[in-house]
DONUZA-286863 format. One line per 3 residues: number of its first residue (from 1); their letters; for each residue x, y, z of C-alpha. Coordinates in nm, 4 decimals. Example, Ala and Ser with C-alpha at 12.3 -4.5 7.8 and 13.67 -1.06 7.14 Angstrom:
2
1	AS	1.2300 -0.4500 0.7800 ~ 1.3670 -0.1060 0.7140
//
This chain:
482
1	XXX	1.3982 6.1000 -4.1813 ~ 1.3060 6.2783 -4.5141 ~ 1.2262 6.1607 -4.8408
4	XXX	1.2936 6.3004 -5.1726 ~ 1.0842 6.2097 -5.4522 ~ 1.3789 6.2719 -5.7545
7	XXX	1.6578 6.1657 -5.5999 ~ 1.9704 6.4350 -5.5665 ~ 2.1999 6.2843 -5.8143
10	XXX	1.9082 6.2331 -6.0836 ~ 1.8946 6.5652 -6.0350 ~ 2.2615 6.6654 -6.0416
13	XXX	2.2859 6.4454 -6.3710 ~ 1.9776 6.6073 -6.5569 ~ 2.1527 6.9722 -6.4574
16	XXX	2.4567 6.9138 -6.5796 ~ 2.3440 6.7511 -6.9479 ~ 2.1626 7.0378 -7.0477
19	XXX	2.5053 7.2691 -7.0278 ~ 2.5718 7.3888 -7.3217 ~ 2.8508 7.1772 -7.5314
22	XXX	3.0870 7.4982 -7.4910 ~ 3.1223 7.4416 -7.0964 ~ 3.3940 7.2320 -7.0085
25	XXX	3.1953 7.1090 -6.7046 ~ 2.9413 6.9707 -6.8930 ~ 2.8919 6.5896 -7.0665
28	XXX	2.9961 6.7002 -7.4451 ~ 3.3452 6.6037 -7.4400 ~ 3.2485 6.2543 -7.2744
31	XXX	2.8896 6.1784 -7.4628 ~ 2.7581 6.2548 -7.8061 ~ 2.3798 6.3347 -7.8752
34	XXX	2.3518 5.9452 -7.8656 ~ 2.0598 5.7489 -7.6174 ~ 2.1833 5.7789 -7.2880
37	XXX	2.0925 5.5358 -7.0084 ~ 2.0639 5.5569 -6.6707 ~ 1.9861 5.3133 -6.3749
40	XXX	2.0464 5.4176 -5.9988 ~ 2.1543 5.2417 -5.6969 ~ 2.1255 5.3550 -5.3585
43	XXX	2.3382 5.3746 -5.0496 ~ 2.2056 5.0916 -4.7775 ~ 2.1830 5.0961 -4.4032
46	XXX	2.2725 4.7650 -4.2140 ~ 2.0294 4.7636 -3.9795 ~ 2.1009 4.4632 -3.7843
49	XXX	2.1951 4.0959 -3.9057 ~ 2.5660 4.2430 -4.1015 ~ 2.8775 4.0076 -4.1174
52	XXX	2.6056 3.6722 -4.0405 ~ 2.4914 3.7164 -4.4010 ~ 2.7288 3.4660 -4.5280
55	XXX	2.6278 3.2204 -4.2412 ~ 2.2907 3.1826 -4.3491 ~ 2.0899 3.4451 -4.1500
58	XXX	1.7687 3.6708 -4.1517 ~ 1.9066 4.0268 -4.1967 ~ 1.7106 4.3670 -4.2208
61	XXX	1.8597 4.6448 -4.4105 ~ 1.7332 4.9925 -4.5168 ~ 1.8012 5.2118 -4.8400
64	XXX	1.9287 5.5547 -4.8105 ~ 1.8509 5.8648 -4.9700 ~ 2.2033 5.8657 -5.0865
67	XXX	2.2896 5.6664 -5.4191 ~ 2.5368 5.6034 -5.6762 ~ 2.3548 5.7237 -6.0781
70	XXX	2.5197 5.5293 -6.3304 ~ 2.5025 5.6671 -6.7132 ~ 2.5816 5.4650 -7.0705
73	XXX	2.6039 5.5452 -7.4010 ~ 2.6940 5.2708 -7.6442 ~ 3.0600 5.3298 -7.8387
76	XXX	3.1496 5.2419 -8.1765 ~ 3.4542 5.0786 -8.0844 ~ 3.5178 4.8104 -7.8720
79	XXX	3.6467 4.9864 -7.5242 ~ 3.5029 5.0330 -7.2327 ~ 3.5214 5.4125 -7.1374
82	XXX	3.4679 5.4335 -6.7893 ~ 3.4381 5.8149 -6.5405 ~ 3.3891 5.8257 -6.2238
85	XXX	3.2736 6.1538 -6.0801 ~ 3.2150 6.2255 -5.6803 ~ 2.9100 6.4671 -5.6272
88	XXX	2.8841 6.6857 -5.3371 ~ 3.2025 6.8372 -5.3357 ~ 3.4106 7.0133 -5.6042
91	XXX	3.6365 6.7158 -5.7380 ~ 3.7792 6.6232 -6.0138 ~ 3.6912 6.3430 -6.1903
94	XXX	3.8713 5.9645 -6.2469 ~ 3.8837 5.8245 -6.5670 ~ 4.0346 5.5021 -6.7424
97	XXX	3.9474 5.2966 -7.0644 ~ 3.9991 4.9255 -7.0418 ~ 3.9643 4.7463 -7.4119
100	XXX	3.6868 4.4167 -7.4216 ~ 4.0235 4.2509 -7.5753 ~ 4.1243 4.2431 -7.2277
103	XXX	3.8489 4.0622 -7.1163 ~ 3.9274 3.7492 -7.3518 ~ 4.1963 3.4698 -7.3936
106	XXX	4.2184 3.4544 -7.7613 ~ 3.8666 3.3957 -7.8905 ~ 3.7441 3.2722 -7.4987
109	XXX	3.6572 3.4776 -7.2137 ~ 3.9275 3.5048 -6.9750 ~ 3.8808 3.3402 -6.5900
112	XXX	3.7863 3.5737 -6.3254 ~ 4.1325 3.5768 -6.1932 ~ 4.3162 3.6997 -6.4948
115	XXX	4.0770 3.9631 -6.4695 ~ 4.0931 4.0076 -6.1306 ~ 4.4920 4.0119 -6.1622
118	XXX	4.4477 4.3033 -6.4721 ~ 4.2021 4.5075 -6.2283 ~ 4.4442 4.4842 -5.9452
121	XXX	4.8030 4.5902 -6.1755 ~ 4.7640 4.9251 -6.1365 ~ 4.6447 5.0335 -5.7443
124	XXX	4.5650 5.3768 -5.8973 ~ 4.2638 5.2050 -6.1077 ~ 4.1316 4.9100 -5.8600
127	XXX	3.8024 5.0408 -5.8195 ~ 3.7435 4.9884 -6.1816 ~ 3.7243 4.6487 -6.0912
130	XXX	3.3514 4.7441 -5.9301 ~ 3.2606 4.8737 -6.3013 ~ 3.4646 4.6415 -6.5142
133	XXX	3.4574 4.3368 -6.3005 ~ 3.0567 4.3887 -6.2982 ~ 3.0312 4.3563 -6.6694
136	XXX	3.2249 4.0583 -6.6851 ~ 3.0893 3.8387 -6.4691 ~ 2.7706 3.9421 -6.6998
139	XXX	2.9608 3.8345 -7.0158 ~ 3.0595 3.5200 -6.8029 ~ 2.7530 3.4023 -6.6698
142	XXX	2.4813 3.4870 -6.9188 ~ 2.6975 3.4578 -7.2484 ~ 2.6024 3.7919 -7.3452
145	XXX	2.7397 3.9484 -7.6280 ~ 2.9204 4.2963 -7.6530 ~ 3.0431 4.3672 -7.9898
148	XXX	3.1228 4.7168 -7.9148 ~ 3.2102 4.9508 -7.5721 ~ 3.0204 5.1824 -7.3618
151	XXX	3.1321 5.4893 -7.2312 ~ 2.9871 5.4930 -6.8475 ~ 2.9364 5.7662 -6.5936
154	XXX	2.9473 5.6941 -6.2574 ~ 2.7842 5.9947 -6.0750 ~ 2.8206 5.9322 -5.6650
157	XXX	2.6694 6.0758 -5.4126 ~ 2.8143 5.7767 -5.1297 ~ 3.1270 5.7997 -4.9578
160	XXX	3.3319 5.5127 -5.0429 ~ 3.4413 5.2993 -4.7488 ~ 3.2397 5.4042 -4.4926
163	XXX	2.9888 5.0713 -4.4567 ~ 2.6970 5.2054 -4.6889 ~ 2.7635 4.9613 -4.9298
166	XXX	2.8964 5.1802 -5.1945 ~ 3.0795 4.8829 -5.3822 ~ 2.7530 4.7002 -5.4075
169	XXX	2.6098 5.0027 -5.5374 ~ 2.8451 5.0635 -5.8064 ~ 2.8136 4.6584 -5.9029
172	XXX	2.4167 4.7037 -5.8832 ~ 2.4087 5.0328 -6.0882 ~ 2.6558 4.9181 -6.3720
175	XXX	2.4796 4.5399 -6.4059 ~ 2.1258 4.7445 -6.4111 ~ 2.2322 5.0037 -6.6568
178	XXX	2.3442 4.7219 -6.9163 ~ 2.1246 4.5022 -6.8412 ~ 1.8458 4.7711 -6.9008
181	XXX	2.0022 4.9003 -7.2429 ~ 2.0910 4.5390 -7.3771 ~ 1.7030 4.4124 -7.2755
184	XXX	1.8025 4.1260 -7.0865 ~ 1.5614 4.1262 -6.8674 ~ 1.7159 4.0199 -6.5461
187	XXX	1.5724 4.0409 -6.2118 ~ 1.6776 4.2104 -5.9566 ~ 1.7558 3.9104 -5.7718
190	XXX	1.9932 3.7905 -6.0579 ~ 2.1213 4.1026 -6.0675 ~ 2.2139 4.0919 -5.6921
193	XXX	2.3864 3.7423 -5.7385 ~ 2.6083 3.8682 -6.0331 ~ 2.7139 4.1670 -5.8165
196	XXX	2.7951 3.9248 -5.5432 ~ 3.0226 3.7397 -5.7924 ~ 3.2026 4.0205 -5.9238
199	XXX	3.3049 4.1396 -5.5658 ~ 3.3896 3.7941 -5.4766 ~ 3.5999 3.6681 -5.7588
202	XXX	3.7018 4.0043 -5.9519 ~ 3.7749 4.2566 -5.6864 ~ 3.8367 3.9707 -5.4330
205	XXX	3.5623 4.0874 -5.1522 ~ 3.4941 3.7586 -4.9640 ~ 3.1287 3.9760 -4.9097
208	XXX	2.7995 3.7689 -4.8701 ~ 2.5067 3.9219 -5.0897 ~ 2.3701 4.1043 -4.7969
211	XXX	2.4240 4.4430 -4.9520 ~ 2.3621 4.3227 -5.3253 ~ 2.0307 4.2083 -5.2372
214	XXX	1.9266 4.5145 -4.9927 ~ 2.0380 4.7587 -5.2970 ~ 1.8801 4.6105 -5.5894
217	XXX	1.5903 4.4701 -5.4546 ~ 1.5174 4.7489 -5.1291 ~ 1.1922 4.9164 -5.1522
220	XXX	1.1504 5.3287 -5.0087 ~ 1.0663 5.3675 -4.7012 ~ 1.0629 5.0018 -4.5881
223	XXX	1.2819 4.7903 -4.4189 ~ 1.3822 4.4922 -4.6491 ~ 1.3827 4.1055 -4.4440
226	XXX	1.6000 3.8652 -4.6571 ~ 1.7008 3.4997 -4.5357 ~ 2.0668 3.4759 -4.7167
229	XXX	2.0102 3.0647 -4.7767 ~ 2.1792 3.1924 -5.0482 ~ 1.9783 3.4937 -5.0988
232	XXX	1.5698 3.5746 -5.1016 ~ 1.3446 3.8454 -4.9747 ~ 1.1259 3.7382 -4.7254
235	XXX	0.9234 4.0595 -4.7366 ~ 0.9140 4.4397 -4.6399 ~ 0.9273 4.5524 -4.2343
238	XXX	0.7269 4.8684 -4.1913 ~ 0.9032 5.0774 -4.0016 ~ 0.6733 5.2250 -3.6717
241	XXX	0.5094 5.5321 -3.7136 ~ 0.7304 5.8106 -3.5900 ~ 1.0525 5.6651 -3.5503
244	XXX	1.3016 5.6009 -3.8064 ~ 1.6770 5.5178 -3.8487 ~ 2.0274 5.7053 -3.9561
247	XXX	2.3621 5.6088 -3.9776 ~ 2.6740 5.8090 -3.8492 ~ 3.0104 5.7870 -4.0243
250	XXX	3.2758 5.6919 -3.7757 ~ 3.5265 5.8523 -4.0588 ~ 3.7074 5.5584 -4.0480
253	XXX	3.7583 5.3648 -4.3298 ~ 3.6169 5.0630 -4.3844 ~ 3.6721 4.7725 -4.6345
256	XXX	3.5478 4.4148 -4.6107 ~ 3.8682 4.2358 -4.8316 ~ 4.0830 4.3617 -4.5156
259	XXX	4.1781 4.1276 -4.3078 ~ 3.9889 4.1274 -3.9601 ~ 3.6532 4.0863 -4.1789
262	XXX	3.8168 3.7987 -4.3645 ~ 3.9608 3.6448 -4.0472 ~ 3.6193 3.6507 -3.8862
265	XXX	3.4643 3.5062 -4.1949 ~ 3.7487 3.2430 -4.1756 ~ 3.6972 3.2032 -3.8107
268	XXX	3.3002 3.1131 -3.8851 ~ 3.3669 2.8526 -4.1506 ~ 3.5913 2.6868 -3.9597
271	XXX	3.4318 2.6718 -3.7090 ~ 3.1143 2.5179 -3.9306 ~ 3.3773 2.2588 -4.0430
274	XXX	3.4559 2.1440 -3.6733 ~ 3.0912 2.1113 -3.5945 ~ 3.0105 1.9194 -3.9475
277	XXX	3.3062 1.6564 -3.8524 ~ 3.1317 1.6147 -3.5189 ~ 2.8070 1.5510 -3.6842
280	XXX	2.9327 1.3328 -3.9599 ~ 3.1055 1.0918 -3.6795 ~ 2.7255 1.0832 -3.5266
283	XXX	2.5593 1.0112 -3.8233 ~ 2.3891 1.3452 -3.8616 ~ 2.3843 1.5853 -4.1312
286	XXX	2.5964 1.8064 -4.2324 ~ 2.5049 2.1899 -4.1953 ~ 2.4660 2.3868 -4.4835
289	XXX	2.5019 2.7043 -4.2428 ~ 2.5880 2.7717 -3.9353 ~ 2.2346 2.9452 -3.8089
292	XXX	2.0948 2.5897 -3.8932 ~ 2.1709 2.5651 -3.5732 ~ 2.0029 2.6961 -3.2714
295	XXX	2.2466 2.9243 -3.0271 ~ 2.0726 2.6797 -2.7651 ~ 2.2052 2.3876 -2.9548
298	XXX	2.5826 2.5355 -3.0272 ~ 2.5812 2.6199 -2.6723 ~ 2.4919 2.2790 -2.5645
301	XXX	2.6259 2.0371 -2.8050 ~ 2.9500 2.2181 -2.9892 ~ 3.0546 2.5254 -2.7853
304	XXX	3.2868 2.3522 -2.6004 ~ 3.4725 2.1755 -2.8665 ~ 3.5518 2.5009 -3.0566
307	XXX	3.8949 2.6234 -3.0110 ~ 3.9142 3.0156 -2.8579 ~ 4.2202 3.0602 -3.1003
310	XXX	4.3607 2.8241 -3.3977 ~ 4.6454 2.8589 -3.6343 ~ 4.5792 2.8075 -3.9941
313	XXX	4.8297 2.5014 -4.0221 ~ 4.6784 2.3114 -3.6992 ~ 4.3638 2.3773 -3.8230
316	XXX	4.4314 2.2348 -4.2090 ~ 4.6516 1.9322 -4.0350 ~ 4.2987 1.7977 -3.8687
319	XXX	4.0451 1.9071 -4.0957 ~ 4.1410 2.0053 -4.4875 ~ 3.9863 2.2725 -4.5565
322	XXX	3.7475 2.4542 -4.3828 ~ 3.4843 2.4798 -4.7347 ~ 3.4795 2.8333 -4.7922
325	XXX	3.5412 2.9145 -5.2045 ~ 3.6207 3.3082 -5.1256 ~ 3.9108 3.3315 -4.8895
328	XXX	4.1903 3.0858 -4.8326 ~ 4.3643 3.0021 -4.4305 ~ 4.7020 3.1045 -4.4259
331	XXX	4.9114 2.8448 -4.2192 ~ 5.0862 3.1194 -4.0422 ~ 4.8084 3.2763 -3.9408
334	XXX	4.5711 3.2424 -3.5788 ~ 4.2157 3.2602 -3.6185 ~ 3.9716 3.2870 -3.3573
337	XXX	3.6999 3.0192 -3.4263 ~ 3.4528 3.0299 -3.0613 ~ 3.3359 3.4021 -3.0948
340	XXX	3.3173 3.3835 -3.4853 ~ 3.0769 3.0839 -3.5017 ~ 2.8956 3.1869 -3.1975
343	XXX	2.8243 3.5783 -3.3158 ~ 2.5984 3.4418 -3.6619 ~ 2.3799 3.1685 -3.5221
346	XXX	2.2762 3.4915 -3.1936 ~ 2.2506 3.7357 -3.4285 ~ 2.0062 3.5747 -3.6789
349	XXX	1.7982 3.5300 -3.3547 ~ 1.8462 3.9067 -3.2425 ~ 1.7383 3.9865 -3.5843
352	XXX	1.4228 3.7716 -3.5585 ~ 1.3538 3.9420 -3.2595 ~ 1.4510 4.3024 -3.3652
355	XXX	1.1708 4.2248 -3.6485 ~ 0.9123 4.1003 -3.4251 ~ 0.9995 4.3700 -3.1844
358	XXX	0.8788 4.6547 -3.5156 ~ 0.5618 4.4825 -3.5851 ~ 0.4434 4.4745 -3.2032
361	XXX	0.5506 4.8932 -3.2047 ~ 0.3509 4.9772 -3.4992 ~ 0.0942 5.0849 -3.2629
364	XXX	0.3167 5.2514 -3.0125 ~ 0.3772 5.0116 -2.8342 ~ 0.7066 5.1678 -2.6034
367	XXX	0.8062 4.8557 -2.4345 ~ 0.8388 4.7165 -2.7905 ~ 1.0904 5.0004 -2.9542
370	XXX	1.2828 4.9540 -2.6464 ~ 1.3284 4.5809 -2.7313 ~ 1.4010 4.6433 -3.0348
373	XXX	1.6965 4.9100 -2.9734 ~ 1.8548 4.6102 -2.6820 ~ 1.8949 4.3929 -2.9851
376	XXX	2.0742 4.6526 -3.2059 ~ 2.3059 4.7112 -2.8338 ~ 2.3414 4.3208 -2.8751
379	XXX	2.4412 4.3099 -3.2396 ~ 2.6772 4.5822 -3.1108 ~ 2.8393 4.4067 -2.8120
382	XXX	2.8581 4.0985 -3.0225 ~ 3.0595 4.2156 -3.2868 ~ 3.3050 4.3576 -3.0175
385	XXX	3.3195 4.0753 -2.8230 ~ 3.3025 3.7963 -3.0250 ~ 3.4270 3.9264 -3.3736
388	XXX	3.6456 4.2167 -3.2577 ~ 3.5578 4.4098 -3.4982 ~ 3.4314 4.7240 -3.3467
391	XXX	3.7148 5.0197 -3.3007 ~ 3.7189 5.2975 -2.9734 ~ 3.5616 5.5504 -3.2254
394	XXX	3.2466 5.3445 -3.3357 ~ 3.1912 5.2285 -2.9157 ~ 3.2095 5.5942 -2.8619
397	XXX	2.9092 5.6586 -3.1082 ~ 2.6861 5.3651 -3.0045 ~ 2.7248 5.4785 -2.6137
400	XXX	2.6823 5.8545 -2.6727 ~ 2.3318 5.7258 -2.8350 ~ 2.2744 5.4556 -2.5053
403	XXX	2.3519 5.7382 -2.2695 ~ 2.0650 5.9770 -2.4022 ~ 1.8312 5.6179 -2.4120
406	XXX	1.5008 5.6014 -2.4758 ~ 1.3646 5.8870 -2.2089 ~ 1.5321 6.1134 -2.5107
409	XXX	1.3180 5.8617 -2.7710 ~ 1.7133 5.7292 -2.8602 ~ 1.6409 5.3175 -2.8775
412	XXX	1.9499 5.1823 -3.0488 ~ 2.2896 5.1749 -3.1878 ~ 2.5110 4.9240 -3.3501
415	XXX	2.8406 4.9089 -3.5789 ~ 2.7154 4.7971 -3.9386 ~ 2.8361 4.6104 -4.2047
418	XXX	3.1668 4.4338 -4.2140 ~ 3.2764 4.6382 -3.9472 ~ 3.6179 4.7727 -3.7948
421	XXX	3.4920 5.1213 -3.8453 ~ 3.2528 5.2396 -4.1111 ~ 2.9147 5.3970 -4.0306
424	XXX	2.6847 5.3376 -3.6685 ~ 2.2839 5.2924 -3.7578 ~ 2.0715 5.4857 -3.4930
427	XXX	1.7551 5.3647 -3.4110 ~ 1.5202 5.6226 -3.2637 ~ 1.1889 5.8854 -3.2509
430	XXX	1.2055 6.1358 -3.5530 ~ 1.2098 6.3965 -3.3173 ~ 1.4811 6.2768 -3.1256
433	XXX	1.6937 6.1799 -3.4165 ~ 1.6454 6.5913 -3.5521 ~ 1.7795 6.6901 -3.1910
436	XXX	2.0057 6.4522 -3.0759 ~ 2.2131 6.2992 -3.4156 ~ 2.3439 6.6445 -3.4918
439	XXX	2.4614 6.6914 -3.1127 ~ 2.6434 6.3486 -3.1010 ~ 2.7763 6.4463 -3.4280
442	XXX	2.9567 6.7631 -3.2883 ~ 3.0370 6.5919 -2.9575 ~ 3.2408 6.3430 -3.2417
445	XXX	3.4230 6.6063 -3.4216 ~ 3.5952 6.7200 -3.1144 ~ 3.7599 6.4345 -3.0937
448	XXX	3.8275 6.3164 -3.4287 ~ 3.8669 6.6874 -3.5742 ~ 3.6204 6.6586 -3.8743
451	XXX	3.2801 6.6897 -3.8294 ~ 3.1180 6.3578 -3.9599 ~ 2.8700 6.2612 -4.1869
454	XXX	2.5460 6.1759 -4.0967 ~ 2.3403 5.9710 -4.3470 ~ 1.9291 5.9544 -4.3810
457	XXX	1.6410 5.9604 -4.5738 ~ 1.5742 5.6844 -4.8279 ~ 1.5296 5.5895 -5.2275
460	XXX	1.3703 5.3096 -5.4170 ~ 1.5882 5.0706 -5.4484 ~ 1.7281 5.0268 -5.8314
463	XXX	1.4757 4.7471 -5.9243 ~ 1.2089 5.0087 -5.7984 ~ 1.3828 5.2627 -5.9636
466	XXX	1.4132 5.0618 -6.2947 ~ 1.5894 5.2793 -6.5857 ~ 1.5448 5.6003 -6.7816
469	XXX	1.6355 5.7051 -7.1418 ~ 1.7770 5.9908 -7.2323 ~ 1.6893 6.1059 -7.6087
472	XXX	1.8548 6.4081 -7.7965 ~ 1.6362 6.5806 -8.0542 ~ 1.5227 6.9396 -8.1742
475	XXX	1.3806 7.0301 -7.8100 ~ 1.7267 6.9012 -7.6433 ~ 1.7453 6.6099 -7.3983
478	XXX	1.4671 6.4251 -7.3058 ~ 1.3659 6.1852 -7.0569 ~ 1.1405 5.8653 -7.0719
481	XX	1.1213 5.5487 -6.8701 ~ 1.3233 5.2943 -7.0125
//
């Protein structure tokens, strides 16, 4: 709903270097007058296509205004020094140091689950995993070099766990920041797919690159279409003229290595698996993802052999393994397989729609808007339904929008992300959004006691952004594009 052309925590950052070296809430005692860089990733909306990323399917995402700023300096020593800083809110800042020793097996690299294992010893210091984890799987997958440490700022202005994507952010800002002061030259498309890695096999995320490719590679004031066959951008949705979209925080907390995500994730593959054995004893190919498929032709042809319910040992007795390298079936466990398959191969449709719906609006075209909210209720109602992973306080956001509907210029609502909490996009008329977001937001707080918040605007996204240096000389810090 607004736009700001230097985004808030650019700003907050560029304040608070230019303190004087004697104020103890300033940079000195953390940077020297050494070249400081910065790259910047923002916050992203899920707009509609979520948790079917890692099926295969189109998905549409937003940026927000809100972003993560992350800051290096190179070291002389070989440590990584890494501070974590929460803006918007007098806090007090997280710190830890991990050596690049500890990222090596004598003169080797180490695997990604000895580091994963070190990142996950202490509980107080897992979400240096994002940070740390992020530069390894750089140092693992493009042999870079790092004979000496950074010391890196991470300057947020996101919420964590509230289904903004603030871990992608923090994997996108630290791989841009070093990839920017090293010269690499990395797209942001590679960038994406090493933040996708580090998630997956350092802090153990079984995420699909949904969020990594939205944040890195997300244009201001667009909607971004990517096909995640793995991963590429189809293109940029304009958004119609005089509407736009916000998200809500539910305030509760939201992480996609818990285990309903995983479960449904689980659920999905194996249900892939059941329909590739089918396929294979009819001489047909095997799927490479599920929304290969038609929700015509799973309805017809493989519905019915999908189990509502399986447990993990019945399931591994008549089929293996169920071919998915980021989460493992536990043989005591039931999965639900029908609603999991079923929910990726309607929503990449919905989101086909949702798109097609936008383009026919951009000339105000009502009927069209209206179609396009039904398939943000049907993202909604599918996630619920089929995934269960909506909760009472998220349903009660998404109708409070529906009840207003579109005679109050309100079009849509849906749960976002990996769900089970986490933050409801709203789909709706400027206007409306002004009026109406700030009265469901108050209607909220009386029944959850906190008044939640509400997330808009948007950024670049940190490709768009790119980098800036920060130089030190007679005149003080200055600021170039990197």
């Amino acid at each position: 709903m607004t736009t700001t052309a230097t985004p808030y925590d650019l700003q907050e950052f560029e304040r608070v270097l230019l303190k004087p070296n004697s104020d103890p809430t300033g940079f000195a005692g953390f940077f020297n007058s050494g070249d400081i860089w910065v790259a910047r990733a923002p916050a992203r909306l899920d707009v509609m296509g979520g948790i079917a990323d890692y099926s295969g399917a189109n998905v549409c995402e937003a940026v927000l205004d809100r972003g993560m700023l992350m800051a290096l300096q190179s070291r002389t020593d070989s440590t990584l020094r890494i501070r974590s800083v929460q803006m918007g809110k007098r806090s007090l800042p997280v710190e830890t140091r991990i050596p690049l020793a500890y990222l090596s097996t004598g003169d080797d690299l180490g695997t990604y689950s000895q580091v994963r294992e070190l990142c996950q010893a202490n509980p107080l210091l897992s979400w240096a995993a994002y940070i740390g984890g992020s530069i390894f799987t750089l140092l693992k997958e493009e042999a870079v070099k790092m004979p000496y440490g950074f010391s890196m700022l991470l300057l947020s202005s996101v919420p964590m766990n509230v289904g903004i994507g603030s871990s992608a952010a923090v994997e996108i800002g630290t791989l841009s920041c070093v990839n920017a002061y090293l010269g690499l030259g990395l797209s942001p498309m590679r960038i994406a797919q090493l933040g996708q890695l580090a998630e997956n096999h350092v802090v153990g995320a079984p995420c699909g690159i949904m969020d990594q490719i939205a944040i890195s590679c997300g244009q201001r004031g667009k909607l971004t279409h990517i096909l995640c066959r793995p991963g590429a951008v189809q293109g940029g949705v304009d958004i119609p003229p005089g509407t736009g979209f916000v998200g809500i925080n539910s305030m509760v907390r939201h992480s996609v290595g818990g285990s309903p995500y995983s479960d449904t994730r689980i659920g999905a593959f194996m249900g892939k698996k059941i329909i590739n054995d089918l396929r294979a004893r009819n001489g047909r190919a095997a799927l490479n993802y599920l929304t290969e498929l038609s929700s015509q032709e799973l309805r017809c042809e493989y519905l019915a052999a999908l189990p509502e319910t399986i447990v993990g040992s019945e399931f591994l007795a008549q089929h293996r393994t169920h071919d998915d390298p980021v989460t493992t079936i536990q043989p005591d466990a039931t999965y639900r397989v029908a609603g999991p398959t079923l929910h990726p191969v309607e929503e990449n449709e919905r989101v086909l729609r949702f798109m097609d719906a936008l383009r026919a609006a951009k000339d105000g075209d009502e009927a069209a808007l209206v179609t396009a909210g039904e398939m943000m209720y049907g993202a909604h109602e599918s996630y619920r339904d089929n995934c269960h992973l909506s909760v009472p306080e998220v349903d009660f956001l998404v109708e409070a929008v529906r009840k207003r509907g579109p005679k109050s210029g309100l079009y849509g609502a849906k749960i976002t992300g990996g769900g089970t909490g986490g933050t409801v996009a709203v789909f709706g008329k400027i206007e409306a959004l002004k009026e109406h977001i700030p009265q469901i937001a108050k209607e909220y707080s009386r029944i959850i006691g906190a008044m939640p918040d509400i997330f808009e605007g948007t950024s670049q996204g940190s490709g768009e952004f790119g980098a800036r240096r920060y130089t030190f000389n007679a005149n003080g810090w200055q600021a170039c594009r990197a």
